[in-house]
C-alpha positions in Angstrom: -25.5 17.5 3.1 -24.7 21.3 3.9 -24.4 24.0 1.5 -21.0 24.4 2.9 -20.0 20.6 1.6 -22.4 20.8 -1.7 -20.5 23.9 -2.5 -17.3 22.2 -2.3 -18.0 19.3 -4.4 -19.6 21.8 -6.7 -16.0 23.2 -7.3 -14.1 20.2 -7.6 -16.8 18.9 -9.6 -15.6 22.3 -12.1 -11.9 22.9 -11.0 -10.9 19.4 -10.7 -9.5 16.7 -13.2 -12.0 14.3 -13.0 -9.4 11.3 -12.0 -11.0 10.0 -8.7 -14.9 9.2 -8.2 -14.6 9.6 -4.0 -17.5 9.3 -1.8 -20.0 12.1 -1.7 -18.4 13.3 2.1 -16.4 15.9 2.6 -14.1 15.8 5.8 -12.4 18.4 7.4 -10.8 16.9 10.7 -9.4 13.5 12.0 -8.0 11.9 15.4 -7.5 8.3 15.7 -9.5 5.7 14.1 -11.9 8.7 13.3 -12.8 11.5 10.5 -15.4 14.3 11.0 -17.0 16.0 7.7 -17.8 19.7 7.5 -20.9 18.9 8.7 -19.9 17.8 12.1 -20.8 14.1 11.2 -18.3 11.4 12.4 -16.8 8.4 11.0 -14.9 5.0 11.4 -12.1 5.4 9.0 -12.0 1.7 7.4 -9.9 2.7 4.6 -6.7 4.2 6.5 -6.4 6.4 3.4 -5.5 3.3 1.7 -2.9 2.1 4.7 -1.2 5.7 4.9 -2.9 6.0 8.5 -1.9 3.1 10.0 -0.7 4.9 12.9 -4.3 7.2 13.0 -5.1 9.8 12.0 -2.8 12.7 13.0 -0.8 10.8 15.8 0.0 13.6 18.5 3.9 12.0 18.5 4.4 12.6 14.9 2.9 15.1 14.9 5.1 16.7 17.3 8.1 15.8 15.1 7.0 17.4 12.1 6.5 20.7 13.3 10.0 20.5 15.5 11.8 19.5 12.0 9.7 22.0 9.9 11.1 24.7 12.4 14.3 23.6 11.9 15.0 22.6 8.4 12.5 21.1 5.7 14.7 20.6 2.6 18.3 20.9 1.6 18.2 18.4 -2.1 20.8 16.3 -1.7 23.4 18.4 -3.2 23.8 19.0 0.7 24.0 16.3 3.7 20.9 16.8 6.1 21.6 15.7 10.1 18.2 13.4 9.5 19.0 11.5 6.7 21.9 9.0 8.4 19.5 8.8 11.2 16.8 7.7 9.0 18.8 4.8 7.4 20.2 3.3 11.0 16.8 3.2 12.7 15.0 1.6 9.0 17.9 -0.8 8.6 17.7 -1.7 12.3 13.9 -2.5 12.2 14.2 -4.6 8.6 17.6 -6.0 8.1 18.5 -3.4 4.9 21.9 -3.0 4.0 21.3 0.0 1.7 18.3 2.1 1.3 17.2 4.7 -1.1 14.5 7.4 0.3 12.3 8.9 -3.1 8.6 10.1 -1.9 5.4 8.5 -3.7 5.2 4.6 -3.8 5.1 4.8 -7.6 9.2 6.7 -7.5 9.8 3.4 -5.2 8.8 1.1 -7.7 10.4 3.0 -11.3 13.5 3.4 -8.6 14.0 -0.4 -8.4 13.0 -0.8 -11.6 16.1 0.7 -12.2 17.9 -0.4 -10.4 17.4 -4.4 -11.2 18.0 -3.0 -14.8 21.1 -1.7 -14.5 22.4 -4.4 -11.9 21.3 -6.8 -14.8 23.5 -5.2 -17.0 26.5 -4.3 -14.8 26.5 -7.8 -12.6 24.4 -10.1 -14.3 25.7 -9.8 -17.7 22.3 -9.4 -19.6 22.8 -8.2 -23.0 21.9 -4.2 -23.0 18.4 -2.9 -23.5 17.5 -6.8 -22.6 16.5 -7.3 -19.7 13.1 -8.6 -18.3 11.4 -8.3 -15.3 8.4 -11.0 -14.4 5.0 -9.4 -12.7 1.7 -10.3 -11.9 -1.7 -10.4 -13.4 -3.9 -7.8 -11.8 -0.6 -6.1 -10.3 -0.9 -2.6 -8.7 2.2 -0.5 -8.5 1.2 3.1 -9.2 0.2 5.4 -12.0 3.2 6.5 -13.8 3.8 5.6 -17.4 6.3 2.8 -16.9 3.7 1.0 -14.1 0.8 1.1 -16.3 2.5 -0.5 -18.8 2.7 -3.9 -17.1 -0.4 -3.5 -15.5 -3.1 -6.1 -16.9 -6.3 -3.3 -15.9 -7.6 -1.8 -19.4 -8.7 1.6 -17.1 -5.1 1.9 -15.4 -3.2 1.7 -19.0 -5.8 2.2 -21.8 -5.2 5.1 -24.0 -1.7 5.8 -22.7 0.7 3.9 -24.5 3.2 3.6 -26.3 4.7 1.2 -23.5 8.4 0.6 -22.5 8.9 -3.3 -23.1 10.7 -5.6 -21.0 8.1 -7.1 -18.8 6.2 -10.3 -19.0 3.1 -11.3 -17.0 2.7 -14.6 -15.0 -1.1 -15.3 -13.1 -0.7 -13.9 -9.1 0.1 -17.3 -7.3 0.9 -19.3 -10.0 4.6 -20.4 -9.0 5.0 -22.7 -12.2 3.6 -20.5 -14.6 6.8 -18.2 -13.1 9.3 -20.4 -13.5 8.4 -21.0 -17.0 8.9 -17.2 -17.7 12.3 -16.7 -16.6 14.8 -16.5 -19.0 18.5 -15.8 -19.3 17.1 -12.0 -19.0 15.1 -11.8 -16.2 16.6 -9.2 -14.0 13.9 -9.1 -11.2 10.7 -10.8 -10.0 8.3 -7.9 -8.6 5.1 -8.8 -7.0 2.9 -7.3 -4.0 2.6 -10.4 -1.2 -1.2 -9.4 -0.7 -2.8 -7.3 -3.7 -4.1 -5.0 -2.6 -6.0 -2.9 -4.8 -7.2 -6.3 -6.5 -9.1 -6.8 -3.9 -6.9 -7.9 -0.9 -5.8 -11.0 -3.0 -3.6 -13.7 -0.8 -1.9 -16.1 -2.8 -1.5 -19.8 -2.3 0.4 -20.7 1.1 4.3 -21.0 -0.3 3.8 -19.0 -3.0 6.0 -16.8 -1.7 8.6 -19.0 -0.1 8.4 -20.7 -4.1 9.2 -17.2 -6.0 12.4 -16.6 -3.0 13.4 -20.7 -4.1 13.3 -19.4 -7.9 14.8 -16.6 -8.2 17.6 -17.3 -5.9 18.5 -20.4 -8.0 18.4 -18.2 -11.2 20.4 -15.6 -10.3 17.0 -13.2 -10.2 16.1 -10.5 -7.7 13.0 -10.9 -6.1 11.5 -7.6 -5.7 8.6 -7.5 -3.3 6.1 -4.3 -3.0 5.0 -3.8 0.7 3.8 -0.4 0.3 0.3 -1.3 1.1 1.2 -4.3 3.4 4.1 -3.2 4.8 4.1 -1.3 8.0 2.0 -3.6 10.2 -1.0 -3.7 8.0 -1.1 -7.6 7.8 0.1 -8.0 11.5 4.0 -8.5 11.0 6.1 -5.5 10.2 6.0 -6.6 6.4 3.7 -9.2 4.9 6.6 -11.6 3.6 7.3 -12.6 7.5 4.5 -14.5 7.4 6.2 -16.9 4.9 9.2 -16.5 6.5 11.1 -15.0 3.2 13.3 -12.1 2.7 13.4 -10.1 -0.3 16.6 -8.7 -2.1 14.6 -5.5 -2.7 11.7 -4.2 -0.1 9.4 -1.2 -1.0 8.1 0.9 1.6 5.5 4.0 1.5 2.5 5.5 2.7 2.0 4.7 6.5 6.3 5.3 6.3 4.8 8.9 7.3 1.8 8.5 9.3 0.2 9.9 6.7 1.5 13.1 7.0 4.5 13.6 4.1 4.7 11.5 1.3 7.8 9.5 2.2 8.6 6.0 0.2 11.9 4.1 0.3 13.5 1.3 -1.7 15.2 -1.1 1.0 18.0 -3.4 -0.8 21.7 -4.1 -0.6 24.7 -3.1 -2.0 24.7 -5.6 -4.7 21.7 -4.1 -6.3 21.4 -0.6 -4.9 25.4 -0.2 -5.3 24.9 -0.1 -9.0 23.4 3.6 -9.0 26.4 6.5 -9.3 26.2 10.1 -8.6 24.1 12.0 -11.3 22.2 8.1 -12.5 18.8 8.7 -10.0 17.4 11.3 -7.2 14.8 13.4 -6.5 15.0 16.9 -5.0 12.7 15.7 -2.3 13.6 12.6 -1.2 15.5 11.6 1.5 14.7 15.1 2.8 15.0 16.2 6.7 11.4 16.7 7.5 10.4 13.3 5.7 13.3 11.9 7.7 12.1 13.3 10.6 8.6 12.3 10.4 9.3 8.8 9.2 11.3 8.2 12.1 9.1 9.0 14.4 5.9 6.9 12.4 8.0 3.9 12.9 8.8 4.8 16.2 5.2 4.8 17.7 4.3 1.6 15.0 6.9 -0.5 17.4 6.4 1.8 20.7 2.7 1.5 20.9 2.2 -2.4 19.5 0.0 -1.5 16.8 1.7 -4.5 14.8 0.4 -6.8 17.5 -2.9 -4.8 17.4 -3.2 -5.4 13.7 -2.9 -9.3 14.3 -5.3 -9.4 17.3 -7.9 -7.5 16.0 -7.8 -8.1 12.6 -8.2 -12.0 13.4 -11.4 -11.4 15.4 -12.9 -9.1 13.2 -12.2 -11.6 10.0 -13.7 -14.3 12.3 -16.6 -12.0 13.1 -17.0 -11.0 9.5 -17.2 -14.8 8.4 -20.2 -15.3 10.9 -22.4 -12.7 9.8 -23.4 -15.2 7.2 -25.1 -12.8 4.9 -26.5 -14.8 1.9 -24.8 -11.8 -0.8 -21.3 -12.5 0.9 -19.4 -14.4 -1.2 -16.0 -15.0 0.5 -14.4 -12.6 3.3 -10.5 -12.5 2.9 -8.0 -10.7 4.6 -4.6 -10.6 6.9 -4.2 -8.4 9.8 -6.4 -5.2 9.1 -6.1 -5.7 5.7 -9.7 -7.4 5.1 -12.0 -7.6 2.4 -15.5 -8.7 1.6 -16.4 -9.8 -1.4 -20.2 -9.9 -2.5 -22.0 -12.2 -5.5 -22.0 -10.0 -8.4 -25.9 -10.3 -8.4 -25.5 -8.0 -5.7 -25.6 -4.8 -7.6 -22.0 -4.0 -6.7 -19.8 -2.6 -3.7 -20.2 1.6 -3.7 -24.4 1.2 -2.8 -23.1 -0.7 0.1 -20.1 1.7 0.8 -22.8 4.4 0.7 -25.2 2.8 3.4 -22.1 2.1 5.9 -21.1 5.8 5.7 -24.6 6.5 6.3 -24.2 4.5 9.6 -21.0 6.7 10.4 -18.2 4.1 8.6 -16.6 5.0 5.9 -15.2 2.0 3.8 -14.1 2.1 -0.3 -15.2 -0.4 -3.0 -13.0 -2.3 -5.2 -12.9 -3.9 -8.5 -17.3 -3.7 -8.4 -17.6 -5.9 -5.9 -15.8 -6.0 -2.9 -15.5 -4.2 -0.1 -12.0 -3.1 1.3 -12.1 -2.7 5.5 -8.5 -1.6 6.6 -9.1 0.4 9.8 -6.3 2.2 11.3 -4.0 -0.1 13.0 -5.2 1.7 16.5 -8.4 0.7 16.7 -9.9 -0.8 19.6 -11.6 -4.4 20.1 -14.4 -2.8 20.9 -14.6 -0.3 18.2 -13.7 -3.4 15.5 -17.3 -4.9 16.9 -18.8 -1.9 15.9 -17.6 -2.0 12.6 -18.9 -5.1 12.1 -21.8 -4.5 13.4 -22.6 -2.0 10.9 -21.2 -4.3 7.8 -23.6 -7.1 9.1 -26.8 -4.5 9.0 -26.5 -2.9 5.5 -25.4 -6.3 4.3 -28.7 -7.9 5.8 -31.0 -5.1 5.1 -29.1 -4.7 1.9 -30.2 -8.0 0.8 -33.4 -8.3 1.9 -34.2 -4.7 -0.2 -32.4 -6.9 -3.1 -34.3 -9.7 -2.5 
């Protein structure tokens, strides 16, 4: 490691809250599927900045439409009408069947935004008694950091030490359909679950887990609230994960790769039913919804569709979970995954995930361990056949050599 990147961490190290434990490599450009450090060192992005990048790393098209728009016009608030922001809701509803949409900017304003929302169309359509209402999540749930999420998250690190909590959420075990049913009430409001968690470790529920949840809360008057802001956007090979159960959500969250990676650009795709409930002065943002984002989001969905990196995300990511299965390394425990949004899990006896994320980047890939022991691989959704062997390649030597150093 150079001075140059020592330095750096050095200052973070002082400067910085100390929030985020990252690798020890410091990067400084990106094209594609790949990232080069300040020391000239280059690497196959498997983490996609958590599914931001879908579209690569600083895609030359949206790229192109940022800086037009940021000549332009980057921000009016929406006290004022922007000539991106209607274009932006015809091309999203288009490509996902929304009636309404609302555009905030983090994933985490997505979720408190239809959190919202399912409250107050609880109160004002439903008929729930006020400050009653309930909304049904899932064990090991990731949503984001804010204060309501961590509440009804179930990881002591995400909400230890922050509370008080609001109430009003209930927990049910990811995938268990029954032990759902058995928590709605007269006061559940919403259902909100991610289709593939994520952060716990690229979790896939039971086959008709999904299609179950759609069954349940349409017969009980609930909105089923679905967070596809990790696995929306092509990651699992279908434009949003819940295709591949063939269900449709009332309410659809959108972020990260919404930009490319370049803008921090979320949206909250519903109807008028739900969405309708929200009057002038009830909810915004001063950024959201504004004509750069609009801009750049357009054009990140554009070259998603244009380019057939939805398709690429199902060819490749089939092959390289296939070719993941057969490296048959003996500290594997189970490989899981949809599309490019793979994981490997290893025993715990192991030793845990970051030593191995630390000998991949040391064979130029750069990957991110989860919940101790497994390791996330989520390339960008450009990335070529023969680039995916590669990447496996590398997996199956530190996991071999890793195990026989174990051994």
């Amino acid at each position: 490691m150079s001075m140059h990147a020592a330095d750096l961490i050095a200052v973070e190290q002082t400067l910085g809250a100390h929030n985020y434990a990252p690798l020890d490599v410091v990067l400084s450009r990106g094209e594609g599927v790949h990232v080069w450090d300040v020391d000239g060192n280059r690497y196959l992005d498997c983490l996609s900045a958590y599914s931001a990048v879908n579209q690569g790393h600083c895609h030359p098209r949206i790229l192109e439409a940022m800086i037009e728009q940021a000549r332009k016009l980057t921000l009016t608030s929406r006290a004022f009408r922007n000539d991106q922001l209607a274009l932006f809701y015809e091309e999203v509803a288009a490509l996902t069947n929304a009636h309404k949409i609302l555009p905030m900017n983090t994933g985490a304003e997505a979720v408190e935004t239809a959190v919202k929302a399912v409250r107050k169309w609880g109160y004002e359509v439903k008929g729930v008694p006020a400050g009653q209402a309930e909304i049904i999540v899932a064990s090991d749930n990731f949503h984001g950091r804010t204060l309501g999420i961590v509440g009804f998250s179930t990881d002591p690190e995400a909400r230890g030490g922050f509370g008080p909590f609001a109430p009003g959420f209930r927990v049910t075990p990811f995938g268990d359909a029954a032990a759902l049913e058995a928590a709605i009430t007269p006061n559940t409001v919403a259902v909100l679950i991610e289709p593939i968690q994520g952060e716990a470790g690229v979790i896939i529920p039971p086959p008709g887990y999904l299609r179950r949840v759609r069954e349940l809360c349409t017969a009980h008057g609930v909105t089923f609230i679905l967070d596809e802001i990790q696995t929306g956007l092509g990651r699992t090979g279908k434009l949003l994960a819940e295709e591949h159960e063939g269900v449709e959500a009332d309410v659809t969250l959108v972020g990260k790769a919404l930009s490319g990676g370049f803008y921090p650009v979320s949206a909250v795709l519903s109807n008028t039913q739900v969405l309708g409930v929200l009057q002038p002065g009830q909810h915004g943002s001063t950024f959201g919804g504004n004509p750069l984002a609009c801009a750049v989001a357009r054009m990140a969905l554009r070259v998603l569709v244009d380019e057939g990196m939805i398709e690429n995300s199902a060819r490749i990511g089939a092959a390289m979970k296939t070719a993941l299965e057969g490296l048959g390394s003996n500290i594997a425990k189970e490989v899981r995954g949809r599309g490019l949004m793979l994981a490997v899990e290893l025993h715990p006896e192991a030793g845990g995930a970051r030593r191995f994320c630390y000998a991949l980047k040391n064979r130029g890939l750069l990957a991110k361990d989860t919940h101790g022991h497994t390791i996330r691989i989520s390339p960008p959704l450009v990335i070529t056949q023969d680039q995916a062997d590669w990447a496996v390649e590398q997996i199956g030597a530190v996991l071999r050599s890793e195990a026989v150093a174990g051994a």
